[in-house]
C-alpha positions as a Markdown table, in Angstrom:
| # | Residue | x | y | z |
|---|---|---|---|---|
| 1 | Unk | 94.2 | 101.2 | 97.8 |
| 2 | Unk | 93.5 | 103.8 | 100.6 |
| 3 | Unk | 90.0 | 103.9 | 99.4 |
| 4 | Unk | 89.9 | 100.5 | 98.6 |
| 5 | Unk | 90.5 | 99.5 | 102.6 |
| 6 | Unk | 88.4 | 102.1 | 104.0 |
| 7 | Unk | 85.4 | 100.5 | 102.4 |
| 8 | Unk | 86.7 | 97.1 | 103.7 |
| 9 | Unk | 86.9 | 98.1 | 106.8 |
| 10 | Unk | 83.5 | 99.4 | 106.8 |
| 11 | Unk | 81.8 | 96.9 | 105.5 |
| 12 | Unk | 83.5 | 94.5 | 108.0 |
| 13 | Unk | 82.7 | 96.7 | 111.3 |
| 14 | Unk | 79.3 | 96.7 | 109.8 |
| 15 | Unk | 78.5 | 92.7 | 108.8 |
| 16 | Unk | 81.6 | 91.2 | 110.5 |
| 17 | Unk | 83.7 | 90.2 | 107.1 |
| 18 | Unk | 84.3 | 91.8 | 103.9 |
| 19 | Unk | 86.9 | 88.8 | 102.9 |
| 20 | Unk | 86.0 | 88.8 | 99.1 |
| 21 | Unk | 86.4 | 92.5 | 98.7 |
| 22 | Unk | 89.7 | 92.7 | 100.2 |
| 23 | Unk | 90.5 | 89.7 | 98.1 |
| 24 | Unk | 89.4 | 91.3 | 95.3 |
| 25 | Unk | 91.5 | 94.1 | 95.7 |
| 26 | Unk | 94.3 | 92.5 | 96.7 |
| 27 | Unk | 94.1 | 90.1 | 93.6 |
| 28 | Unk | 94.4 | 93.5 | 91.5 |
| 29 | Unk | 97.9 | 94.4 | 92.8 |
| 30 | Unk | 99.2 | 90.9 | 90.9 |
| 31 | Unk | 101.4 | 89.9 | 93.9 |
| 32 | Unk | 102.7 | 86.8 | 93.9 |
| 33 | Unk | 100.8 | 84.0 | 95.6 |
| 34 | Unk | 102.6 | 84.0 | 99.3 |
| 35 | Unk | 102.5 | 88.0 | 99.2 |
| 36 | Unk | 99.1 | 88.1 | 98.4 |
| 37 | Unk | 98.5 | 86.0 | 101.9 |
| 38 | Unk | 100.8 | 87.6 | 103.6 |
| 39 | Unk | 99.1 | 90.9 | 102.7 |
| 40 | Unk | 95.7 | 89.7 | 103.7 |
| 41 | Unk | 96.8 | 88.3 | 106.8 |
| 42 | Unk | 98.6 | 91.7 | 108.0 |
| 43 | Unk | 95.5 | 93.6 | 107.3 |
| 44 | Unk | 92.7 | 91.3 | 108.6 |
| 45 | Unk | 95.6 | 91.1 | 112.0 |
| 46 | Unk | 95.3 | 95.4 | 112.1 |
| 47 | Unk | 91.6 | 95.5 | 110.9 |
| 48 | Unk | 90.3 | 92.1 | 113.9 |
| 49 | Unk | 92.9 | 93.8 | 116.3 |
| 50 | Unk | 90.8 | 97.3 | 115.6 |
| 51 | Unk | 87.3 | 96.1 | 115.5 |
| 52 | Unk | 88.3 | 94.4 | 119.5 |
| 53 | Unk | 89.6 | 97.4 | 120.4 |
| 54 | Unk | 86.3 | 99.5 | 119.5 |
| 55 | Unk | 83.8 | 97.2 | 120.2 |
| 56 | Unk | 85.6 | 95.5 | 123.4 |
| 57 | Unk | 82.6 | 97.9 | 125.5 |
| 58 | Unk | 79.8 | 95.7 | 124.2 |
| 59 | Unk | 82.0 | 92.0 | 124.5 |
| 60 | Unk | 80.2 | 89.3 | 126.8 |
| 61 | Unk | 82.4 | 86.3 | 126.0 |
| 62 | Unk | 81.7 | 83.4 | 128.0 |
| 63 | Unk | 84.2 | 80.3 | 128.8 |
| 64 | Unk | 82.3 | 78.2 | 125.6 |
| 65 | Unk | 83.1 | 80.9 | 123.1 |
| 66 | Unk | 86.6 | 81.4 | 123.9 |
| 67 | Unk | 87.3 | 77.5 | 124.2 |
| 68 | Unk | 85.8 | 77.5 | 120.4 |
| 69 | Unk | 87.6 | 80.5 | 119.1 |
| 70 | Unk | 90.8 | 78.8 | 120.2 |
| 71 | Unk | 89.7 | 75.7 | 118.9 |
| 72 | Unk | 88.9 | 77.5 | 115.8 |
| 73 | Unk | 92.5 | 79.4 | 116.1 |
| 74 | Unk | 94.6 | 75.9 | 116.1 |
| 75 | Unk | 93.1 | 74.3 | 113.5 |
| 76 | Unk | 93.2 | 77.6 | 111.2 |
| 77 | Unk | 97.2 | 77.8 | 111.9 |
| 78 | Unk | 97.2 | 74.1 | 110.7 |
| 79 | Unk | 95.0 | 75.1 | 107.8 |
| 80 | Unk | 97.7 | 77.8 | 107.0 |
| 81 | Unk | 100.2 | 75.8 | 107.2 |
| 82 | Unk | 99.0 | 73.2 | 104.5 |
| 83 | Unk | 97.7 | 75.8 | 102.3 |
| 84 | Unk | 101.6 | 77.7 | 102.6 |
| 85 | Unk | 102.9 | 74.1 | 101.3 |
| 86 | Unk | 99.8 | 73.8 | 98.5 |
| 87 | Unk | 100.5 | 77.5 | 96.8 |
| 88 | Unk | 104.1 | 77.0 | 97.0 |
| 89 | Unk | 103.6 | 74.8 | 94.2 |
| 90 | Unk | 101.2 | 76.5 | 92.6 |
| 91 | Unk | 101.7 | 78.6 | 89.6 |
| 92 | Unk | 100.6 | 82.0 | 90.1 |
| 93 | Unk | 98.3 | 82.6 | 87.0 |
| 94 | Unk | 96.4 | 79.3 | 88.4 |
| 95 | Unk | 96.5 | 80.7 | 91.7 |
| 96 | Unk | 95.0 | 83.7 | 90.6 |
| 97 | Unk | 92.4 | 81.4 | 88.9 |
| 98 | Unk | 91.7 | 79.5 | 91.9 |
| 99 | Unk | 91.1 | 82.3 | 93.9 |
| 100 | Unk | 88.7 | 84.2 | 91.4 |
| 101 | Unk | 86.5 | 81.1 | 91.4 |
| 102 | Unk | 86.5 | 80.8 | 95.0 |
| 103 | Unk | 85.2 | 84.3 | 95.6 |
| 104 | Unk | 82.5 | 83.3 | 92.8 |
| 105 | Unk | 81.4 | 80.1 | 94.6 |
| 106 | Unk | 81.3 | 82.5 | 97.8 |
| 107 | Unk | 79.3 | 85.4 | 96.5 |
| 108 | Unk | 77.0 | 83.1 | 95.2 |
| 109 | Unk | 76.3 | 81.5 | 98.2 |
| 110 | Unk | 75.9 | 84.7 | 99.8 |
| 111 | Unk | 73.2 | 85.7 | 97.8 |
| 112 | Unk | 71.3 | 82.4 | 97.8 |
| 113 | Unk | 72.0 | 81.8 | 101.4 |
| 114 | Unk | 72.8 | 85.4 | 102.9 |
């Protein structure tokens, strides 16, 4: 796992996400669906928190971009919110399923669009 979130990490301060990665590992621990999330979310929290910290030298945010990054912030703890109530009801096996497709769908795009 060390290894497994030093490449995360690297990839991310290098292209800005490695989400399906990290997802990838994380699927391979078979946690249960709410502490699978609740994983990710701790280390994207550390890894965002760390990647501000280090590259805060180079920020030039203006007024717009911090009006849509809290924009962005509401509607993503409403979005968490729903999907808490969604996976709660969820089987695990077919949340495991559901995630392995979405990281499919999302690679692929990534290499047609990326």
């Amino acid at each position: 796992m060390f290894l497994g979130g030093g490449v995360v990490g690297l990839l991310s301060g290098l292209i800005g996400s490695a989400g399906p990665i990290g997802a990838a590992l994380f699927l391979s621990l078979n946690l249960q669906p709410v502490s699978y999330i609740a994983s990710e979310a701790v280390t994207a929290i550390t890894m965002h928190i760390t990647k501000t910290i280090i590259y805060q030298k180079y920020l030039d945010i203006g007024l717009n971009a911090i009006v849509i990054g809290l924009f962005m912030g509401f509607a993503m703890i409403i979005g968490t919110w729903v999907g808490k109530k969604i996976i709660d009801r969820m089987p695990k096996e077919k949340f495991m399923k559901f995630v392995g497709i979405l990281m499919a769908i999302i690679g692929l795009q990534m290499l047609i669009f990326g």
